[in-house]
C-alpha positions as CSV (number, residue, x, y, z in Angstrom):
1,X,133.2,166.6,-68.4
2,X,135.4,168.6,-65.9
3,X,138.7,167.8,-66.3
4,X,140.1,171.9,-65.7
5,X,142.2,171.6,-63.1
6,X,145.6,173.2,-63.2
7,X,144.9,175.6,-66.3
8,X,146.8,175.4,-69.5
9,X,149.4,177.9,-71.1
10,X,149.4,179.9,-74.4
11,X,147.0,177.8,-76.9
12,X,146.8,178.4,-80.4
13,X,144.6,181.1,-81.1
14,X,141.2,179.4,-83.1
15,X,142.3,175.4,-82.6
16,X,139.7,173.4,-81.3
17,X,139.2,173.8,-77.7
18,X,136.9,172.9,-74.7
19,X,134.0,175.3,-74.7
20,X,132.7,176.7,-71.1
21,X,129.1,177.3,-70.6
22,X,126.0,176.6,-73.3
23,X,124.7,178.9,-76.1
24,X,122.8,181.5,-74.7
25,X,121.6,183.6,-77.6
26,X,123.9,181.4,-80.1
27,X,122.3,181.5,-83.4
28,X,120.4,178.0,-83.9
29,X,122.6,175.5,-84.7
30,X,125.4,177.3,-83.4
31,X,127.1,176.4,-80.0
32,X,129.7,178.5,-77.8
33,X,130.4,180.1,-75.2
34,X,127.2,182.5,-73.3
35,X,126.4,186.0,-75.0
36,X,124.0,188.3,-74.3
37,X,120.9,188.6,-76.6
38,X,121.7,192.2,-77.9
39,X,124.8,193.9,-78.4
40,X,125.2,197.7,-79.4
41,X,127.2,198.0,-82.9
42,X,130.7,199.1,-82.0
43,X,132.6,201.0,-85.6
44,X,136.0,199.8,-86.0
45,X,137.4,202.9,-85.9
46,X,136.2,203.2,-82.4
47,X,138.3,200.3,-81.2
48,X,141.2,201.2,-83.3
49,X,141.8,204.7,-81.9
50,X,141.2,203.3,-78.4
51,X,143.2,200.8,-78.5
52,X,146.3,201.7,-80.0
53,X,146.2,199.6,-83.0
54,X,147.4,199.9,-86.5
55,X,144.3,199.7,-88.9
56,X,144.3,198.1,-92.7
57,X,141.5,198.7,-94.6
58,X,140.3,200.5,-97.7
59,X,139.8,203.3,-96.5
60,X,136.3,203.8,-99.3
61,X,134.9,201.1,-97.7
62,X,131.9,202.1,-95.2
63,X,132.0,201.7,-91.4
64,X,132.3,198.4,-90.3
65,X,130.4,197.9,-87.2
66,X,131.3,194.7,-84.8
67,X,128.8,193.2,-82.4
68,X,130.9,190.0,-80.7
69,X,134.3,189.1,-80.6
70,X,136.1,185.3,-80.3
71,X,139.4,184.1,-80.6
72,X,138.4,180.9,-81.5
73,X,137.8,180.2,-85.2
74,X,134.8,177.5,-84.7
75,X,132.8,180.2,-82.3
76,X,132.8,182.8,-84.7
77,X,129.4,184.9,-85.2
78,X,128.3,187.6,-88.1
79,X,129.4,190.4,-87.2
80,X,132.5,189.0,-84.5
81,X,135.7,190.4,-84.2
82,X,138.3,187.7,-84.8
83,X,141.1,187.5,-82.7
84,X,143.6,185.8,-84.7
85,X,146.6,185.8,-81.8
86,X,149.9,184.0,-81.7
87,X,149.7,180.7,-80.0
88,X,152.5,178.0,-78.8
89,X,152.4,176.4,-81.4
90,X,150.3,177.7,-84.8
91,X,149.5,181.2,-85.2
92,X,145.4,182.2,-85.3
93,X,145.9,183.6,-88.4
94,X,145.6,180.2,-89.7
95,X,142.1,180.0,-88.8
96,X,141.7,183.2,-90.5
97,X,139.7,181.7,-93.5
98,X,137.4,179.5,-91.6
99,X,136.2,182.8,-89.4
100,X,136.0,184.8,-92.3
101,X,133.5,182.2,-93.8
102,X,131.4,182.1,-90.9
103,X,130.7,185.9,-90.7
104,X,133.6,187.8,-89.0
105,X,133.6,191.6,-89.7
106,X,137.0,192.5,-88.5
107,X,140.3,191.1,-87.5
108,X,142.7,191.7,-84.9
109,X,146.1,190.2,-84.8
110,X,149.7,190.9,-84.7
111,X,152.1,191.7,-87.6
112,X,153.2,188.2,-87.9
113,X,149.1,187.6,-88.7
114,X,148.8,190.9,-90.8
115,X,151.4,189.1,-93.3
116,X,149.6,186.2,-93.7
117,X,148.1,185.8,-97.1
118,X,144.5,184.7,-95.7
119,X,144.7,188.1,-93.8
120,X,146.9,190.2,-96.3
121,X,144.5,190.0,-99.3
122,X,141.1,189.8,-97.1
123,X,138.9,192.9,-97.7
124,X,137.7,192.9,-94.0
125,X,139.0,195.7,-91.9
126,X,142.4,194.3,-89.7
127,X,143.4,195.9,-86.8
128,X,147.0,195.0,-86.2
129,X,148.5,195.4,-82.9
130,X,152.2,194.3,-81.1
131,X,150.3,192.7,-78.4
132,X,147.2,191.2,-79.8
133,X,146.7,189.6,-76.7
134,X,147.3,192.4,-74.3
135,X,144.7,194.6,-75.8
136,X,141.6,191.8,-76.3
137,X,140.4,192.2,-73.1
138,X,139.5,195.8,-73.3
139,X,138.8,195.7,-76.8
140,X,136.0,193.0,-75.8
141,X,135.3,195.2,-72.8
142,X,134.6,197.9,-75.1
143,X,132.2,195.8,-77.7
144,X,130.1,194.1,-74.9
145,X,129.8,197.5,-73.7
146,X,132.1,197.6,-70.3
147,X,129.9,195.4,-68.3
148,X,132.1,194.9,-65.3
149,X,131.4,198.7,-64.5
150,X,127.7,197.9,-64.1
151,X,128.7,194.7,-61.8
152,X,130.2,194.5,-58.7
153,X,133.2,192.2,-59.7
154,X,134.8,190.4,-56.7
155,X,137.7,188.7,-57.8
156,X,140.0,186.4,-55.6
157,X,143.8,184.9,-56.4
158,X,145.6,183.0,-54.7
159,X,147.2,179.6,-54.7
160,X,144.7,177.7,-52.7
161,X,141.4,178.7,-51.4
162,X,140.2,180.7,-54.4
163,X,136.9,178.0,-55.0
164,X,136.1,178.1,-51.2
165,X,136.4,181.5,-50.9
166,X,134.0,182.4,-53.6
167,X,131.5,179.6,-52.8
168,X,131.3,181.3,-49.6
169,X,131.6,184.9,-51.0
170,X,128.0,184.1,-53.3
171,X,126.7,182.3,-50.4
172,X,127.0,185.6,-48.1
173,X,125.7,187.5,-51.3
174,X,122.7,185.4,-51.6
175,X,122.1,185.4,-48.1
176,X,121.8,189.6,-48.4
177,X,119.1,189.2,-51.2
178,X,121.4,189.7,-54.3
179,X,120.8,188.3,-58.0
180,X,124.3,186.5,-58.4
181,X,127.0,185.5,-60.6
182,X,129.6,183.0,-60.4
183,X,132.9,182.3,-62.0
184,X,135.1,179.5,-61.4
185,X,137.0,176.6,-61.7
186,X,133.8,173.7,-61.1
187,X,130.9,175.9,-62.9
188,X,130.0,179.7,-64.1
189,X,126.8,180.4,-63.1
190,X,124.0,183.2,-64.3
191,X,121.3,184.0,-61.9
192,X,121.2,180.1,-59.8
193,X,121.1,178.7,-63.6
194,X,124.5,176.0,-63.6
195,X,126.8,176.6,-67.0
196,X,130.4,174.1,-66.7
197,X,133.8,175.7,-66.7
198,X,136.4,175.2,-69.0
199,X,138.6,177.4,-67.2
200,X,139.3,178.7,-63.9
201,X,138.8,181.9,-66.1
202,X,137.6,182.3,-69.2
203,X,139.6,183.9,-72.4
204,X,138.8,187.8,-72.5
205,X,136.1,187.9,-75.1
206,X,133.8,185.4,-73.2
207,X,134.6,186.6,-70.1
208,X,133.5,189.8,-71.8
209,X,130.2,188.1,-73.0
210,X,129.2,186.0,-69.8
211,X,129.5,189.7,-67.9
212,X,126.9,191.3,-70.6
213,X,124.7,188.2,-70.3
214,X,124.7,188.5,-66.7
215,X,124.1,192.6,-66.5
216,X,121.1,191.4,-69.4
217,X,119.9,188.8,-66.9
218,X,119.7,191.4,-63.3
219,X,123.1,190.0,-61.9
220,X,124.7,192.7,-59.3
221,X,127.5,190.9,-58.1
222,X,129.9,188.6,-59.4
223,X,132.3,186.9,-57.1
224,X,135.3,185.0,-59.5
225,X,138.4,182.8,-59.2
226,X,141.4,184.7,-60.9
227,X,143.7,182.5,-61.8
228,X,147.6,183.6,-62.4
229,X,147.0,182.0,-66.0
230,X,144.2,184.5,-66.6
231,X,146.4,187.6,-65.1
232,X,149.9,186.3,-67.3
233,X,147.8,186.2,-70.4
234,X,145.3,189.1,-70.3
235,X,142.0,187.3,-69.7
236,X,141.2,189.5,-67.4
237,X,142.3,193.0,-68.9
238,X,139.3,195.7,-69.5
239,X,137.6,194.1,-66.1
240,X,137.2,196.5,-63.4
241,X,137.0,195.0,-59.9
242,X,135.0,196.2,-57.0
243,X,137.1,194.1,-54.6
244,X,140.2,192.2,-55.3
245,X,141.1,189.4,-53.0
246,X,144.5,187.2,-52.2
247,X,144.2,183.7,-50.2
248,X,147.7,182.6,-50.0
249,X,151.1,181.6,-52.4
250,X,152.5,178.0,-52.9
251,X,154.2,176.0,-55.0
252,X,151.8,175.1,-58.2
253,X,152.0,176.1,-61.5
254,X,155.7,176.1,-62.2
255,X,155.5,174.9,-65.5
256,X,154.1,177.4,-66.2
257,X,155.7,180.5,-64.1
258,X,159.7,180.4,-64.5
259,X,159.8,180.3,-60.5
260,X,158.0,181.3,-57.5
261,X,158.8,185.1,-58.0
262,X,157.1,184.9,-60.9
263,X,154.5,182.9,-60.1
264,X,153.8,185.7,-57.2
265,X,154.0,188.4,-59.7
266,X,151.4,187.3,-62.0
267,X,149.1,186.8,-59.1
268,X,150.1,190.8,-57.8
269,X,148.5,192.2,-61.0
270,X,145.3,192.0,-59.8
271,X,146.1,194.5,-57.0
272,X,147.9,197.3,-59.9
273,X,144.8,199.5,-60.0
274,X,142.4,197.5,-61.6
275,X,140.3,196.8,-57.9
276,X,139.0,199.5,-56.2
277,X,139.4,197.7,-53.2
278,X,141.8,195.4,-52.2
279,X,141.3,192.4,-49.5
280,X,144.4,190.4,-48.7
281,X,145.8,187.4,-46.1
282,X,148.4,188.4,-44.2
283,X,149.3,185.1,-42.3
284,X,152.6,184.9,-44.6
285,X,155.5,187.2,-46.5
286,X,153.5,187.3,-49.8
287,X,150.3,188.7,-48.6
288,X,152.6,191.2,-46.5
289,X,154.1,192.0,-49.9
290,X,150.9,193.4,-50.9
291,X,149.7,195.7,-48.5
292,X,149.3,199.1,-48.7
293,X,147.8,202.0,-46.5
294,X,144.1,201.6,-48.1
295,X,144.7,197.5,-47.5
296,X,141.8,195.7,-46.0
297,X,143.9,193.1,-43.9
298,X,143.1,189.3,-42.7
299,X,144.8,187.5,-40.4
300,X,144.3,184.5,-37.8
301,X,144.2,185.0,-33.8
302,X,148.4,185.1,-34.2
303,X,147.8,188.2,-36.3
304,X,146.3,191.4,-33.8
305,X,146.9,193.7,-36.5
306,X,145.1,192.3,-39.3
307,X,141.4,194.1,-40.0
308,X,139.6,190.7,-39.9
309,X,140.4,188.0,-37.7
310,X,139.1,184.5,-36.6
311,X,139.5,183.6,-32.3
312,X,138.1,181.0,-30.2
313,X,138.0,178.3,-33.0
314,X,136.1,174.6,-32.2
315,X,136.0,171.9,-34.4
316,X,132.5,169.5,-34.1
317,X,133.4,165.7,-34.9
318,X,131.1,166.3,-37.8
319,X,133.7,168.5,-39.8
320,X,131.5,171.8,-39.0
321,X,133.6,174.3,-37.1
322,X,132.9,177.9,-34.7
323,X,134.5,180.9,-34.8
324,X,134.3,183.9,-33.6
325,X,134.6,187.0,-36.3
326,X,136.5,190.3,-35.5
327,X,135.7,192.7,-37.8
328,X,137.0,196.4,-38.0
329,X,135.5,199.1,-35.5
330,X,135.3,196.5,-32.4
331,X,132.0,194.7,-34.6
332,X,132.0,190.7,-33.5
333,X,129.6,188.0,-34.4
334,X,129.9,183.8,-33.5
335,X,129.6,182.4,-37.1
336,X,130.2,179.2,-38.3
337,X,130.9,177.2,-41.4
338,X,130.3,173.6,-42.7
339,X,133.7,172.9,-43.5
340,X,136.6,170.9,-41.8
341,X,140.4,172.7,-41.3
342,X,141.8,176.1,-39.8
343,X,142.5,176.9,-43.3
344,X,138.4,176.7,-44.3
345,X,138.2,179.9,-41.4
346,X,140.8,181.3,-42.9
347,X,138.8,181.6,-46.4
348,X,135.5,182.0,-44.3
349,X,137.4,185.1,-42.5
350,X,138.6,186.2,-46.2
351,X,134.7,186.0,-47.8
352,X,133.6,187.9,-44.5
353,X,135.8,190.7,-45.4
354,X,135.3,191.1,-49.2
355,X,131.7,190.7,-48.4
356,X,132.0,193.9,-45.7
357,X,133.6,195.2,-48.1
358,X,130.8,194.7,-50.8
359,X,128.1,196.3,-48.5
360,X,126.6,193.3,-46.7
361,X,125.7,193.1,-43.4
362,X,127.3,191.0,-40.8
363,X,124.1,189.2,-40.1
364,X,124.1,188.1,-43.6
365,X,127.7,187.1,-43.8
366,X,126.9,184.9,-41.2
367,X,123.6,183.9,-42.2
368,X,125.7,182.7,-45.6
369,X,128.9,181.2,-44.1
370,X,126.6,178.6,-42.2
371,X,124.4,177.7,-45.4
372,X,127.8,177.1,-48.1
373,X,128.0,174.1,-50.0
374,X,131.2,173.6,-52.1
375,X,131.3,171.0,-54.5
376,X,134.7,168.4,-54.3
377,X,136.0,170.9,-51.7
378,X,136.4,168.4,-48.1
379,X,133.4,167.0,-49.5
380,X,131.7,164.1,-47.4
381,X,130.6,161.1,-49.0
382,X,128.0,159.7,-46.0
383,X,126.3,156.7,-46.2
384,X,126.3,155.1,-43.0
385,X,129.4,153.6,-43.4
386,X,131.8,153.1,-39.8
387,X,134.3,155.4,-41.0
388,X,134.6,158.8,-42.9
389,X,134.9,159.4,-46.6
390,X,135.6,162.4,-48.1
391,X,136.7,164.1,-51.4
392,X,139.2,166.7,-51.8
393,X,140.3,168.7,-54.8
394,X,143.6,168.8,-53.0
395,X,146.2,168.7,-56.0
396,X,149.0,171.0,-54.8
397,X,151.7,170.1,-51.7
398,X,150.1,172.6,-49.4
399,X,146.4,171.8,-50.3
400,X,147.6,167.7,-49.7
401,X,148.6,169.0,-46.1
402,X,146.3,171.3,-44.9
403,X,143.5,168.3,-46.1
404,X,145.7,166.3,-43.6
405,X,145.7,168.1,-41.1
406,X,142.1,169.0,-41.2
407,X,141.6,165.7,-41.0
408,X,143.8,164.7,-38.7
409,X,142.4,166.8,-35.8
410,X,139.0,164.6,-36.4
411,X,140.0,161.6,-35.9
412,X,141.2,159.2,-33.7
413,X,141.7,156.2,-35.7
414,X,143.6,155.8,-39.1
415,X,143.8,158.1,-42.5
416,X,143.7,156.7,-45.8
417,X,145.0,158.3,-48.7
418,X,144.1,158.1,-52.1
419,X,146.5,160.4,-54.1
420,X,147.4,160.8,-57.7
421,X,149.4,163.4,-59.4
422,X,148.1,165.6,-63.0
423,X,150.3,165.0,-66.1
424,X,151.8,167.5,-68.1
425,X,151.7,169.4,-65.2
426,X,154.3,171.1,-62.7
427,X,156.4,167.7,-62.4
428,X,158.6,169.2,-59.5
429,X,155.2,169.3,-57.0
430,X,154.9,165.3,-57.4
431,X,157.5,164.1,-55.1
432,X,156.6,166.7,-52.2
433,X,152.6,165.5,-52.6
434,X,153.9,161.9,-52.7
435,X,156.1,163.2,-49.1
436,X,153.3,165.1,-47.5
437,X,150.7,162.2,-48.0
438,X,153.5,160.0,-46.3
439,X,153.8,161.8,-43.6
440,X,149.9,162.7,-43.1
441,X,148.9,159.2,-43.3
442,X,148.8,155.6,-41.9
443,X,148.4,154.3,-45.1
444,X,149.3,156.2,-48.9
445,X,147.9,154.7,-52.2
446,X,149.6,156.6,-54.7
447,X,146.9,156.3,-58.3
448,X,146.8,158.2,-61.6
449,X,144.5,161.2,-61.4
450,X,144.9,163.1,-65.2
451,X,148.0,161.4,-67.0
452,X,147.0,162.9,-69.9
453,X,150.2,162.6,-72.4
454,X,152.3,161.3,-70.0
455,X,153.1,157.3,-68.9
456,X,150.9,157.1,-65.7
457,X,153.5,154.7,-64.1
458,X,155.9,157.6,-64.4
459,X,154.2,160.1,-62.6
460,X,153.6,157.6,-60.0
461,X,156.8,156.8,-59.7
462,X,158.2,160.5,-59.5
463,X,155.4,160.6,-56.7
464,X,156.6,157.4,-54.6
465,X,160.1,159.0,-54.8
466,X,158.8,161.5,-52.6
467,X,156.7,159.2,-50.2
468,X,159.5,156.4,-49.8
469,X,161.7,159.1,-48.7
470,X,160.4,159.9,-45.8
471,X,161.8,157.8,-42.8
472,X,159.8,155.0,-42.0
473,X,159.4,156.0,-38.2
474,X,157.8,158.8,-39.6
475,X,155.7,157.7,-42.5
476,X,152.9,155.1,-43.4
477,X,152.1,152.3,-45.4
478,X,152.6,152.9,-49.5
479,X,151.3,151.2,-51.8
480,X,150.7,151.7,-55.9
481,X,147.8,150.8,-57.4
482,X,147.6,152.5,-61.5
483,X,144.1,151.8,-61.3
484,X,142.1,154.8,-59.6
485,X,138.6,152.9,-59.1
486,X,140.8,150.1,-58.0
487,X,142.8,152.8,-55.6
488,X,139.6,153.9,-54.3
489,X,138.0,150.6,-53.7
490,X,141.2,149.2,-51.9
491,X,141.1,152.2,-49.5
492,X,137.2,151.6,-48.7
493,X,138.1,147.9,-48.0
494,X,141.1,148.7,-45.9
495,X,139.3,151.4,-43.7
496,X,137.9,150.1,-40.1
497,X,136.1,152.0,-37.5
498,X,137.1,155.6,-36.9
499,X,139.2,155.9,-39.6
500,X,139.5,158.4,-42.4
501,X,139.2,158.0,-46.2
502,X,140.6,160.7,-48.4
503,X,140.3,160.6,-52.2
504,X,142.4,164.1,-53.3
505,X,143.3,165.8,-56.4
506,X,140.1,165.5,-58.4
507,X,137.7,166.7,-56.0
508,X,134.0,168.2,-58.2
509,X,136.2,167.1,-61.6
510,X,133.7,164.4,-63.8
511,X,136.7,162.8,-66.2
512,X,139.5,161.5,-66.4
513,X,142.1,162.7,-68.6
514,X,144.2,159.6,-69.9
515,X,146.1,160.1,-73.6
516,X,144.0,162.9,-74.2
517,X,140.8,161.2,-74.1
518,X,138.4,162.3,-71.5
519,X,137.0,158.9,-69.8
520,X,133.8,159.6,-67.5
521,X,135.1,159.4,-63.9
522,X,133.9,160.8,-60.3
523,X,135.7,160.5,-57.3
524,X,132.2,161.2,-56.0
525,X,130.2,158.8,-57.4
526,X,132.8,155.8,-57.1
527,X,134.1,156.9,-54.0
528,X,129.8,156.4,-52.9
529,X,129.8,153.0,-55.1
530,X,132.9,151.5,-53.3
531,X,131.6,151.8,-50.0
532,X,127.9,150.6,-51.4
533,X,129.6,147.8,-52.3
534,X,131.3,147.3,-48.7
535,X,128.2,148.3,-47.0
536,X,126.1,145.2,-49.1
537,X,129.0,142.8,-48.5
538,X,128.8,143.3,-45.0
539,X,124.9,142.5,-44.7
């Protein structure tokens, strides 16, 4: 069940985890994350010298040759390098026996790890290293034999936008005749064939793995959300990137970043070499931060000097929406895209420039703008009902606006809000949601969405803090209902002709995190029941 939204921090290193993907090539009986059928032996020595790292070992002993590498104890293969990392709050090393047991033919870890007793009297080979984590990436790199050189990685940051953007990115790929890949925060996929996320992106060595699996499979190109989790903690180190690309900056993610800066500079590592070509917004100061000379530039009609730009916008009633394309040496093309809000051209103007980039052909990039389908993501729900429904993964103050807005411009009648906030989450965003759904909105039913640990009537009630401050000339109806299907129902019942439902901050997720159970639960699919049930009434 997808319940990834808003990626965790540091985890221990081998504690039991959610698991992206199925087995591909897993050993029968054995589950995990996707690996390719074959790997080349790598010798230990090999990744000690290139790595940096300290190695203890008899040094009698034969070669030691490693085929895989996990940092989770339970996912450990014969023949895996076990990452045994520091975690937040128990140390990998702790899962050291268990991986050992299961076949692992080397160890990597930090001296804190080394000293363990598990570790300390084990005859395996252990690379020890200051930064365990900081080195996995091309370490697994290096064992899965550097995939990402083969691909043509196309990786996109940003705040909002990243799962549009690479929906559309795949869909302008596909549309030039290439075999795809897909990472992201609602699925991976390998070739068309559909594996679930975990995380926006996954840990180093199955990122590692799901690139070999797809060079084994025919992929070419590979357009992925990075997330600023993924660039803070290494998940992405020993990936080479054909195109790196930056959406926009705000506020999400502060419990995990100390403050925006920061938050900023994790997203900026993506652009420190490691892409050979770099695609970024410019419509505000921190895309303007990143440019440089060799820049590829985006910008709206507001900006003439960006490289890419979007003019003569129209908005159908139907949520579709024309544009017309500027691209670099005078080249325009009318496209269009099946998605609601300025902000949608804004990613559509984005893909079209990391797909020029790539090699494809503005025919194509139009030719795949028009055909995009992205799940949660200003998603319709259409069933003959007299007003609109839609689904939004909208879970951060901008996103909760710019859904608004979008909205607002197609409509003339009233919008309904259905808005929750995450637990254990950012708490400082929950007010300004609860104030921006206010504000956007003739009537605001603030819900749960993912309480996990937390007291759901506390979140709601940091959330309605927001919302009740805005002035009443100003702001809409509020009312607090715990229940979500209850939320969602109450919004169907209160919505006439012409007017506007929108469920947001779940969007394509399929549970519902409450006290760290996962409960089955789709926006979607109750969302579709809810007005069913109005639509039957009403016969």
């Amino acid at each position: 069940m997808s319940v990834n939204k808003d990626e965790p921090g540091i985890t221990a290193s081998g504690a039991p985890g959610p698991v992206p993907g199925d087995a591909s090539a897993a050993p029968p009986g054995r589950s995990g994350p996707p690996r390719p059928a074959y790997t080349e032996p790598v010798p230990v020595t090999t990744l000690v010298a290139r790595s940096g790292s300290r190695l203890l070992a008899d040094p009698s002993a034969p070669e030691v040759m490693v085929t895989g590498a996990t940092l989770r104890g339970q996912d450990v293969r014969p023949g895996d390098l076990f990452a045994a990392l520091p975690g937040a709050h128990v140390h990998g090393a702790d899962f050291a026996a268990g991986a050992m047991a299961a076949g692992a033919a080397a160890i990597l870890t930090d001296e804190a790890g080394a000293e363990r007793p598990v570790i300390a009297e084990t005859d395996l080979p252990v690379l020890v290293h200051s930064e365990p984590r900081a080195v996995l990436g091309e370490i697994a790199a290096w064992i899965y034999g550097e995939p990402s050189l083969t691909l043509n990685v196309l990786g996109i940051t940003g705040t909002s936008g990243k799962t549009t953007t690479t929906y559309l990115v795949e869909a302008g790929l596909r549309a030039a005749g290439h075999t795809t890949g897909l990472i992201g925060t609602v699925e991976t996929r390998v070739s068309g064939e559909r594996l679930a996320s975990a995380f926006t992106t996954p840990e180093a060595p199955d990122l590692q793995a799901l690139f070999a699996l797809m060079v084994e499979q025919g992929v070419t190109h590979v357009p992925m959300e990075v997330s600023s989790h993924a660039l803070s903690l290494g998940r992405v180190n020993g990936t080479r990137f054909t195109v790196g690309a930056f959406t926009n900056l705000s506020q999400d993610h502060l419990d995990f970043h100390r403050d925006m800066d920061d938050y900023f500079a994790a997203k900026s590592l993506l652009f420190d070499g490691r892409s050979t070509s770099e695609v970024v917004v410019t419509d505000a100061e921190w895309g303007r931060a990143l440019v440089t000379p060799q820049t590829i530039t985006v910008g709206t009609e507001a900006d003439a000097d960006a490289a890419w730009r979007a003019s003569d916008i129209a908005a159908m009633p139907t949520g579709e929406q024309a544009f017309t394309l500027h691209a670099p040496d005078g080249r325009t093309a009318r496209a269009g895209i099946p998605l609601p809000g300025e902000f949608n051209v804004a990613n559509a103007t984005l893909a079209a420039a990391i797909l020029d980039t790539a090699g494809v052909s503005l025919d194509a990039i139009v030719a795949g703008l028009a055909s995009v389908e992205v799940p949660g993501r200003m998603e319709r729900v259409a069933l003959g009902q007299p007003f609109a429904a839609v689904v939004d993964y909208a879970h951060k103050p901008a996103a909760v606006t710019q859904a608004l807005q979008a909205l607002r411009a197609r409509t003339q009648g009233r919008i309904i809000t259905v808005l929750g906030c995450g637990g254990d989450r950012d708490t400082a965003k929950r007010p300004i949601m609860g104030e921006a759904a206010a504000r956007g909105s003739e009537l605001v039913i603030v819900t749960d969405d993912n309480p996990r640990s937390e007291d759901p009537a506390a979140i709601r009630a940091e959330t309605l803090v927001g919302a009740r401050a805005v002035d009443p000339a100003e702001a809409g109806e509020i009312r607090e209902i715990g229940d979500r299907r209850e939320a969602i129902a109450a919004a169907v019942a209160a919505a006439g002709p012409g007017d506007v439902v929108l469920v947001a901050g779940k969007g394509h997720e399929s549970g519902q995190n409450i006290a760290g159970v996962v409960h089955p639960f789709s926006d979607r699919d109750e969302l579709a029941a809810a007005i069913r049930d109005r639509l039957e009434v009403s016969v």
